[in-house]
Backbone bond lengths (Angstrom), bond angles and torsions (degrees), N, CA, C in turn:
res aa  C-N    CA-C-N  psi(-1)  N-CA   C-N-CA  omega(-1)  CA-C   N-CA-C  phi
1 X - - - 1.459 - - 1.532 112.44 -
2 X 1.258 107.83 4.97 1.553 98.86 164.23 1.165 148.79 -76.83
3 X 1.398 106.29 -37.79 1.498 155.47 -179.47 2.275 83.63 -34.60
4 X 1.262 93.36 -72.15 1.886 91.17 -169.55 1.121 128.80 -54.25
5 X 1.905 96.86 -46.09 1.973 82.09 159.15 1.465 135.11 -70.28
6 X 1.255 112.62 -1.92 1.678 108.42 169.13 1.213 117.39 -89.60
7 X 1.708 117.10 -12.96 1.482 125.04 155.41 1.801 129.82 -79.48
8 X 1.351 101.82 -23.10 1.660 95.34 168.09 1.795 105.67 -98.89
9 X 1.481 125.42 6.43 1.049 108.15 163.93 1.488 102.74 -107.11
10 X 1.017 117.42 31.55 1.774 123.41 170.04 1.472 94.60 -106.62
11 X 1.633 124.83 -62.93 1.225 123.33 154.83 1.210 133.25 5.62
12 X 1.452 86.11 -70.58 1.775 103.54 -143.56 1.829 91.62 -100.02
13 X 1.456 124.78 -0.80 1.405 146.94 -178.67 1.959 95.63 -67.37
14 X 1.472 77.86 -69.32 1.590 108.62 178.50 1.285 116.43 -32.77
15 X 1.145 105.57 -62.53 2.169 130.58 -173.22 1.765 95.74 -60.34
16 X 1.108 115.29 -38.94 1.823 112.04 -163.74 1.756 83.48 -89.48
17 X 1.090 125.04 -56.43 1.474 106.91 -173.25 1.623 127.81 -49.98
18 X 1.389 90.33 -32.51 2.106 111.24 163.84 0.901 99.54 -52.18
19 X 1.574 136.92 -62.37 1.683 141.44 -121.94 2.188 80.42 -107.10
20 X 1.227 125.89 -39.29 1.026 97.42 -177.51 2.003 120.02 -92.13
21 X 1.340 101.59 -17.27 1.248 88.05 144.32 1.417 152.51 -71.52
22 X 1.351 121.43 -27.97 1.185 126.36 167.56 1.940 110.38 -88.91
23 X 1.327 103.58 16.14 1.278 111.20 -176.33 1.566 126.81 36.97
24 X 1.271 108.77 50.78 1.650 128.38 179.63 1.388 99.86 -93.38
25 X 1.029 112.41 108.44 1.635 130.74 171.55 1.431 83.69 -51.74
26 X 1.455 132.38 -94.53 1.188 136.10 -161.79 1.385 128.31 -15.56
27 X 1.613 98.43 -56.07 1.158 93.21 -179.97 1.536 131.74 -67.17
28 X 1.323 96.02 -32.65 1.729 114.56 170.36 1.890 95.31 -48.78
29 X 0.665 122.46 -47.78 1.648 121.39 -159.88 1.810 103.56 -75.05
30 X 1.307 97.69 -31.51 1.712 106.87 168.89 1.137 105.56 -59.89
31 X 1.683 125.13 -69.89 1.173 126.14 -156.37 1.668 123.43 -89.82
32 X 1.555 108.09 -30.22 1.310 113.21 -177.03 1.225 138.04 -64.26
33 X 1.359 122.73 -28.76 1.365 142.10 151.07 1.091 118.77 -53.55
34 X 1.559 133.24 -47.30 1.637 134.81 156.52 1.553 139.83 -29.85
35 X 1.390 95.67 -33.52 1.651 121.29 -159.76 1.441 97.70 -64.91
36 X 1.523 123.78 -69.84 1.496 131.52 167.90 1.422 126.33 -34.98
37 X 1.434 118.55 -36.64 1.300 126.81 -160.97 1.967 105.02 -109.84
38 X 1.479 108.80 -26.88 1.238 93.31 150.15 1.456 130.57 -85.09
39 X 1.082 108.77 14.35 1.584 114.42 168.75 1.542 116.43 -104.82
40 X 1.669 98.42 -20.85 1.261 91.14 175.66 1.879 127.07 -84.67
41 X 1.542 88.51 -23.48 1.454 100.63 148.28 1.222 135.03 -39.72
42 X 1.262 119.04 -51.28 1.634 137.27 149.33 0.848 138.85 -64.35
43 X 1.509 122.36 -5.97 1.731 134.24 133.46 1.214 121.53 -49.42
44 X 1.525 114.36 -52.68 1.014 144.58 -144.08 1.782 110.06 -83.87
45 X 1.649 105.04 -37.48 1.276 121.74 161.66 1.308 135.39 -61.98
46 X 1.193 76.63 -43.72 1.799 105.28 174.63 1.873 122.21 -69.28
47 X 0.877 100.72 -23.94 1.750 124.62 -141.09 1.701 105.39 -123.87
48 X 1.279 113.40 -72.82 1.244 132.95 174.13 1.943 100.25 81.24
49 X 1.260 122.50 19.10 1.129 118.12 -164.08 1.351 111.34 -151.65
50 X 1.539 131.44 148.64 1.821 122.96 -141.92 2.161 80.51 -113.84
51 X 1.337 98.50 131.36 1.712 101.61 -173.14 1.238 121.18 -146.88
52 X 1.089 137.50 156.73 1.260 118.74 177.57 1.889 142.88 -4.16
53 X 1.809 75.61 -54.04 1.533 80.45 174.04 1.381 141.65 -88.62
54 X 1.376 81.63 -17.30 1.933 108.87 167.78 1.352 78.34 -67.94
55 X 1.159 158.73 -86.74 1.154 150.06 -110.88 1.879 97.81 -68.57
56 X 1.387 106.48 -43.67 1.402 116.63 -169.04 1.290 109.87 -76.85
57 X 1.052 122.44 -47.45 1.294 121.07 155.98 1.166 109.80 -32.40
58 X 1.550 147.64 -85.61 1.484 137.96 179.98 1.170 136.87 -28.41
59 X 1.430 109.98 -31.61 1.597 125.11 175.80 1.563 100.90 -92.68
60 X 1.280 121.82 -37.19 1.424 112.40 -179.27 1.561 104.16 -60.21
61 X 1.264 136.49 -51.04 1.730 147.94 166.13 1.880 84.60 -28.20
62 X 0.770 110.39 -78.13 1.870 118.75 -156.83 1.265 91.21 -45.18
63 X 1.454 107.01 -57.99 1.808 108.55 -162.93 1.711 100.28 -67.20
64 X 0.957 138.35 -38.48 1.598 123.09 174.31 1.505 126.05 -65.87
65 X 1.218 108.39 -19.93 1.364 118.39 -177.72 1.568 107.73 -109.69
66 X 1.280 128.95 19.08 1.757 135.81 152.39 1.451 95.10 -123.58
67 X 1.564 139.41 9.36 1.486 120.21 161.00 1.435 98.97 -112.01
68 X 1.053 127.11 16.20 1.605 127.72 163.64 1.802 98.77 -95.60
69 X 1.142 108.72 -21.69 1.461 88.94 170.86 1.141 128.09 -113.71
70 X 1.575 132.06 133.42 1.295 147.37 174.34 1.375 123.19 10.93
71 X 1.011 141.58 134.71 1.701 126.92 148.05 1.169 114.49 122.98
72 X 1.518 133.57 163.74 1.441 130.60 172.41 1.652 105.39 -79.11
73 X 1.436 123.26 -37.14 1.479 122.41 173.96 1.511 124.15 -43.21
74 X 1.421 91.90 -45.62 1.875 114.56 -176.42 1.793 83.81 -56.35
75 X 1.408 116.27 -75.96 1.320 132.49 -125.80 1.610 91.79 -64.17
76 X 1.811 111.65 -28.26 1.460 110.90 -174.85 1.529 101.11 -79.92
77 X 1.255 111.82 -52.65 1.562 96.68 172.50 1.431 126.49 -40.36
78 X 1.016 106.35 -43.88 1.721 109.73 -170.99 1.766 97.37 -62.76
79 X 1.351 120.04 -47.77 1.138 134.89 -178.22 1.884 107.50 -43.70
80 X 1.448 94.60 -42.43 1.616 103.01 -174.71 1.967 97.83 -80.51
81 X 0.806 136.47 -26.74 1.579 135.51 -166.14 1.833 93.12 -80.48
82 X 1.670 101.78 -50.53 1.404 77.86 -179.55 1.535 125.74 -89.00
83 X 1.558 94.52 -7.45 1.826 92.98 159.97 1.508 121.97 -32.90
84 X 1.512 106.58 -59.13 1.232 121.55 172.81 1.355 115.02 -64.00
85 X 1.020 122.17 -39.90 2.256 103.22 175.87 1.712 96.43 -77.60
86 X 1.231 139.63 6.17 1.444 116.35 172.57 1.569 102.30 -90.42
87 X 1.253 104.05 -37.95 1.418 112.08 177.03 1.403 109.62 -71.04
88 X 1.092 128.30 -58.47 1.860 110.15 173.49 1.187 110.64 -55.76
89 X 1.509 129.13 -21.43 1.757 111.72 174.41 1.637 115.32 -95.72
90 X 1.198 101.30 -12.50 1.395 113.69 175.68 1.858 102.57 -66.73
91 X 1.353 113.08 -48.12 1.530 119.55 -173.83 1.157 92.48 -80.80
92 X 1.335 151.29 -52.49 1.364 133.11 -145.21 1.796 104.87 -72.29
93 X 1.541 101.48 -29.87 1.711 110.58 -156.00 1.367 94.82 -92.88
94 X 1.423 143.45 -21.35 1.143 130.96 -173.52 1.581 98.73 -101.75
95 X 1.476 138.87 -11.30 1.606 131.77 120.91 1.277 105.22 -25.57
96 X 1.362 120.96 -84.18 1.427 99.39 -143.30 1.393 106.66 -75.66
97 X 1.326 134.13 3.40 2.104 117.80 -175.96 1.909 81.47 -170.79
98 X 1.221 94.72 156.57 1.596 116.69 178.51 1.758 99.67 -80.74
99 X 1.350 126.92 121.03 1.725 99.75 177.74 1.646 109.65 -66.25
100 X 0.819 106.28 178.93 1.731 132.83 159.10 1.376 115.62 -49.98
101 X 1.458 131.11 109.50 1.475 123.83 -172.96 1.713 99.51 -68.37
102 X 1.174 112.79 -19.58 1.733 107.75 -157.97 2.118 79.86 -86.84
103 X 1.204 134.54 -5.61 1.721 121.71 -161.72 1.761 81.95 -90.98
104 X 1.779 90.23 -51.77 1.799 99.92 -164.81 1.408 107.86 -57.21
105 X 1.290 141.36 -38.80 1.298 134.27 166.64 1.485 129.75 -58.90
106 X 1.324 98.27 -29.89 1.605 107.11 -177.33 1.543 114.77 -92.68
107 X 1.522 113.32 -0.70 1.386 112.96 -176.70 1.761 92.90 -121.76
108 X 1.438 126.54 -9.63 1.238 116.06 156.74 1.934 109.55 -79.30
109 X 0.868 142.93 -7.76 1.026 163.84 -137.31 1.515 94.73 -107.55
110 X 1.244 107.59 -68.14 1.735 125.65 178.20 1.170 123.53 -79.44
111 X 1.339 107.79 -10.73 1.631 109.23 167.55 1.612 101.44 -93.60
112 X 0.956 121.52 -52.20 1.711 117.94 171.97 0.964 109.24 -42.28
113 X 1.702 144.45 -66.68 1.260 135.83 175.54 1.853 115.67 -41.41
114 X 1.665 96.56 -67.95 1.258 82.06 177.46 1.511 132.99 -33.84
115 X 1.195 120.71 -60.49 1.646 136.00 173.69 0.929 119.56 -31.49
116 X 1.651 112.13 -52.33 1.383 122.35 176.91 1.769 113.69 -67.40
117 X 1.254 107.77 -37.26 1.687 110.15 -179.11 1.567 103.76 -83.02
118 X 1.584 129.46 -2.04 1.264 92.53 170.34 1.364 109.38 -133.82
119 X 1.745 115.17 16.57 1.737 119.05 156.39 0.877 114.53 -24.58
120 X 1.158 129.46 -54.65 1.944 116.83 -152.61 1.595 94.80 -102.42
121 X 1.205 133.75 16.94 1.239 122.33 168.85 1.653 126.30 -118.84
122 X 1.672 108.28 5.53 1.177 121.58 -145.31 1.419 88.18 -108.92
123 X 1.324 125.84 -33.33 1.118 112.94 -172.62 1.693 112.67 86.24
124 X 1.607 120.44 -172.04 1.351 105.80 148.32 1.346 166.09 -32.94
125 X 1.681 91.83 -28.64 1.517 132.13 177.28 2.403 99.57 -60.65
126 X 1.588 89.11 -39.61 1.494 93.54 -160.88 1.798 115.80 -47.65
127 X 1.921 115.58 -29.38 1.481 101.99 159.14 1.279 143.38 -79.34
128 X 1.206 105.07 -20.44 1.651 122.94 164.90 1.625 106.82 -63.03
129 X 1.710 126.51 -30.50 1.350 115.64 172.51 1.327 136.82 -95.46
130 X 1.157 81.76 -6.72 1.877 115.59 159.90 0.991 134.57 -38.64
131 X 1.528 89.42 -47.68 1.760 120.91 -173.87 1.350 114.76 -111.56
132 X 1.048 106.33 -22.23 1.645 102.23 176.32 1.636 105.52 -92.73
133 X 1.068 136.99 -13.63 1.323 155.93 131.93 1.285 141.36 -7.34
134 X 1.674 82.90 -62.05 1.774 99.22 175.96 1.231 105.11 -95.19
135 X 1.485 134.25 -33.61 1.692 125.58 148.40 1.477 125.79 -34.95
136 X 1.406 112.24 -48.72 1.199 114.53 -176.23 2.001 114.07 -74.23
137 X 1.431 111.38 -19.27 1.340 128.72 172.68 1.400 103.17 -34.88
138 X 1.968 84.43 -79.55 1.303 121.89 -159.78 1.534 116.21 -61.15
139 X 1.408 113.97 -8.04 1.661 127.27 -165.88 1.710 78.79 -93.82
140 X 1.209 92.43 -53.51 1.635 88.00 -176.13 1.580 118.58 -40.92
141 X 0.912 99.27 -55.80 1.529 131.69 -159.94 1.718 84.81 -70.36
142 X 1.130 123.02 -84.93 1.700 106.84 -178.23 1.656 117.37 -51.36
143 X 0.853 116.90 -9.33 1.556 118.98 174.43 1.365 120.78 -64.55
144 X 1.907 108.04 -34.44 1.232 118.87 177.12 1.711 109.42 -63.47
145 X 1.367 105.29 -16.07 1.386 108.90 -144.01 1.969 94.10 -73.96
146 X 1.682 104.10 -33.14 1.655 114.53 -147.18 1.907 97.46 -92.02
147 X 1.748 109.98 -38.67 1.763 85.49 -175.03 1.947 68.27 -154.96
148 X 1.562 92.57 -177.42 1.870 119.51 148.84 0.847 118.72 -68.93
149 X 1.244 120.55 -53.66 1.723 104.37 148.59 1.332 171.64 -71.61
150 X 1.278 105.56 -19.41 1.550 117.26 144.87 1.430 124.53 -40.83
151 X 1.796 105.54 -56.15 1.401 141.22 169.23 1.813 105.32 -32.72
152 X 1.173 130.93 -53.45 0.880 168.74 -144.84 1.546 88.80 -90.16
153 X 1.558 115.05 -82.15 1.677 136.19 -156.93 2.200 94.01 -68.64
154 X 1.291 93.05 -15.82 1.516 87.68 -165.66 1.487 111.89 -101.39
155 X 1.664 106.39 -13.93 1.844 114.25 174.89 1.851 96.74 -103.02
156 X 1.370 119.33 -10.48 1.775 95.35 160.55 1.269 109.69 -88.44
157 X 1.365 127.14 -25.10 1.499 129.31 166.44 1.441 110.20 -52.67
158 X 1.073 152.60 -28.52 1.258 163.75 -136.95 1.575 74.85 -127.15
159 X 1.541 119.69 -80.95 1.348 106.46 -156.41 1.663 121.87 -53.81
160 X 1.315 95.72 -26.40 2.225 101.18 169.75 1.304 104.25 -63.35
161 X 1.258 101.11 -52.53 1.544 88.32 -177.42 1.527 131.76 -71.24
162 X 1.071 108.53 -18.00 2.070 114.09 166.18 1.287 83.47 -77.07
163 X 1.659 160.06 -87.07 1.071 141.87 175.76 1.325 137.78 26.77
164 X 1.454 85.74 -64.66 1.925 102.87 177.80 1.721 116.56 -104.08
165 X 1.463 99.82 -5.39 1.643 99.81 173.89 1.350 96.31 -78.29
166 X 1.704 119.82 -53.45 1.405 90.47 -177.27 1.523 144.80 -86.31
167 X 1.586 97.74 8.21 1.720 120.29 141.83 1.801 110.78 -45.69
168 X 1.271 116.17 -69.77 1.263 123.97 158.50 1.581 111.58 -12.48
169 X 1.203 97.84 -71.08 1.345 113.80 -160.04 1.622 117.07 -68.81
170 X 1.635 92.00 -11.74 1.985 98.28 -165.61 1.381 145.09 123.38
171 X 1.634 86.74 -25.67 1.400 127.37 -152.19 1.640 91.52 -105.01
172 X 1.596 103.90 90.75 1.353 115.91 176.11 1.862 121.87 -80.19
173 X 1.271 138.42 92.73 1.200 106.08 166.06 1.739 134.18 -107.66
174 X 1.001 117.90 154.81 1.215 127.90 -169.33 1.641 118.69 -44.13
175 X 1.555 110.56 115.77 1.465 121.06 -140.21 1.003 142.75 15.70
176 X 1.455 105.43 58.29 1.448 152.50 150.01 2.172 100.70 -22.62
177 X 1.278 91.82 -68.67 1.578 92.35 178.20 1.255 115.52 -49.89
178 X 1.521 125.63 -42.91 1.423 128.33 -174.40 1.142 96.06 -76.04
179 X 1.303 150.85 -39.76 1.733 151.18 -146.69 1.537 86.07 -71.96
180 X 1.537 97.32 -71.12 1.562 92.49 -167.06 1.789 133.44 -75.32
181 X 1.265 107.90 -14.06 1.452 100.22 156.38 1.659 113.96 -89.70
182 X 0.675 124.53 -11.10 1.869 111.39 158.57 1.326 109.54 -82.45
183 X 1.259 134.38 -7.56 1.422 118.69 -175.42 1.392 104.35 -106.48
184 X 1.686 113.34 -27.11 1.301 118.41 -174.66 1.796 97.72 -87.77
185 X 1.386 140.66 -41.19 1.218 116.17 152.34 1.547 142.32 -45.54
186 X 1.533 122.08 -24.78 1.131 134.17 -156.44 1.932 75.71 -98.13
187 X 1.020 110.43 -55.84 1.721 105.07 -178.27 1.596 120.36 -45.96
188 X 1.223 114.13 -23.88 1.471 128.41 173.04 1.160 109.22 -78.48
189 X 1.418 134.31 -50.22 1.665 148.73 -160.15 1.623 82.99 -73.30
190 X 1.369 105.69 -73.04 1.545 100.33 -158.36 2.026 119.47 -66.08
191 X 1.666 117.36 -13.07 1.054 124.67 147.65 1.532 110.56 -39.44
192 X 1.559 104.26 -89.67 1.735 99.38 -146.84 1.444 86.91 -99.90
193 X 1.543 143.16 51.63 1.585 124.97 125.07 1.637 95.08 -105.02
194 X 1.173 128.18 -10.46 1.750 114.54 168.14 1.586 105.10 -68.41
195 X 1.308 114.80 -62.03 1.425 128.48 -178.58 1.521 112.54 -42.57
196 X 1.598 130.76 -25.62 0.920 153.57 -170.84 1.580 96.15 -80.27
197 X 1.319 108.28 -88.97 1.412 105.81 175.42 1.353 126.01 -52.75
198 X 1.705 122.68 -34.31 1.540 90.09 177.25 1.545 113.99 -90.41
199 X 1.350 137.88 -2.12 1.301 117.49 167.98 1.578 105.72 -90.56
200 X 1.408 131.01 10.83 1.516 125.57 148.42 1.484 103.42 -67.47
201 X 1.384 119.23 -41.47 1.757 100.28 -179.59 1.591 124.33 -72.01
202 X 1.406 94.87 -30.57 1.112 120.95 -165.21 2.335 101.64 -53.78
203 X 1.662 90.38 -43.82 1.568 112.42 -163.00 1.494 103.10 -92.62
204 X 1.437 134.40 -8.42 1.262 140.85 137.76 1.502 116.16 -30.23
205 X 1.427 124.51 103.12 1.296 142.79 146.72 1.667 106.75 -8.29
206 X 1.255 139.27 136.23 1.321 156.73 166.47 1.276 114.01 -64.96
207 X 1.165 144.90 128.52 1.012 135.69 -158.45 2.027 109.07 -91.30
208 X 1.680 87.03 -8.31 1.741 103.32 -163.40 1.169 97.52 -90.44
209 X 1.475 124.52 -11.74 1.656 137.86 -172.42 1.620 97.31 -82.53
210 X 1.291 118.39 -21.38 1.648 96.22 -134.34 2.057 93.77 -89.59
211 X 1.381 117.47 -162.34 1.361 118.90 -160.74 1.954 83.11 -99.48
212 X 1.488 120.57 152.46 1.592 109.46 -176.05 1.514 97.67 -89.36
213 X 1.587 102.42 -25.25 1.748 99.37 -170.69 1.718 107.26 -91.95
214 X 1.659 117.44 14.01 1.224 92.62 155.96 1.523 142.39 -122.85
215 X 1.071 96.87 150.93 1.896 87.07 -166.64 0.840 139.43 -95.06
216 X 1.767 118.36 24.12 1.253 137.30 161.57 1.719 115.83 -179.69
């Protein structure tokens, strides 16, 4: 039963990338809210059990559906929903494996620069991104720790999100909207179907445990 939700969130991937290219509010409001929750379906199949990433998944739903709406309030709220899924994936992933000191240095590395290159342009916004920043680093940064792919789902997540800071910031680039919802979807897909597979290996019986005289 998995197989379909990784096809209507290919779908429904599709429909928000339409709606933000042809810049249809509407459609964004059809499809964008979906994206999280058919994946979380596919945790959920997979898994049968509510975890870190289910957790992120839920707040990521909240956080897409207050950055579809207007305003610096929305945009901080949304900011605060996904505060919280960096931090539940940040805790869940540095549970399951220690990251890489050479990932954790190199993604503290890039959050310092960043910060520093976009202080004077951020306005007020610049301590609130500060902090949601170095969560989102460090999610990164333990992400490397669990597969290649997570690793992967957790530096385009990072990369959507520098995306829209320097939207934030002013700093328009040319399909900017498309960059960051394909990178920030593809960062979700490759999250919880990595997360999927490595705590299936992870929950695999030992082979050093098992009885020698039995044969199945």
């Amino acid at each position: 039963m998995r197989r379909p939700w990784l096809s209507l969130f290919g779908l429904v991937a599709v429909v928000e990338l339409v709606g933000v290219a042809l810049d249809s509010t509407t459609t964004e409001w059809l499809a964008k809210p979906l994206l999280a929750p058919l994946l979380l379906a596919y945790l959920w199949s997979a898994r049968r059990r509510v975890d870190g990433v289910a957790v992120g998944l839920v707040f990521a739903t909240a956080g897409d559906v207050a950055l579809l709406v207007p305003g610096q309030a929305a945009f901080l709220t949304g900011m605060g929903c996904f505060l919280v899924t960096q931090l539940a994936l940040l805790t869940t992933f540095r549970r399951h494996r220690r990251p890489p000191i050479a990932a954790l240095l190199a993604y503290v590395a890039l959050w310092a620069g960043a910060n520093v290159l976009l202080r004077g342009t951020l306005g007020p916004l610049w301590l609130p991104v500060l902090g949601y920043s170095l969560a989102l680093s460090l999610m990164a940064a333990a992400a490397a720790g669990v597969s290649r792919r997570v690793a992967a789902g957790g530096a385009l997540f990072l990369g959507s999100d520098l995306l829209i800071g320097l939207g934030a910031a002013g700093l328009h680039l040319p399909g900017r909207g498309l960059l960051v919802m394909s990178t920030y979807a593809a960062a979700l897909l490759l999250i919880t179907t990595g997360w999927v597979t490595a705590t299936s290996v992870a929950d695999r019986p030992s082979p050093v445990g098992r009885d020698p005289l039995r044969i199945a």
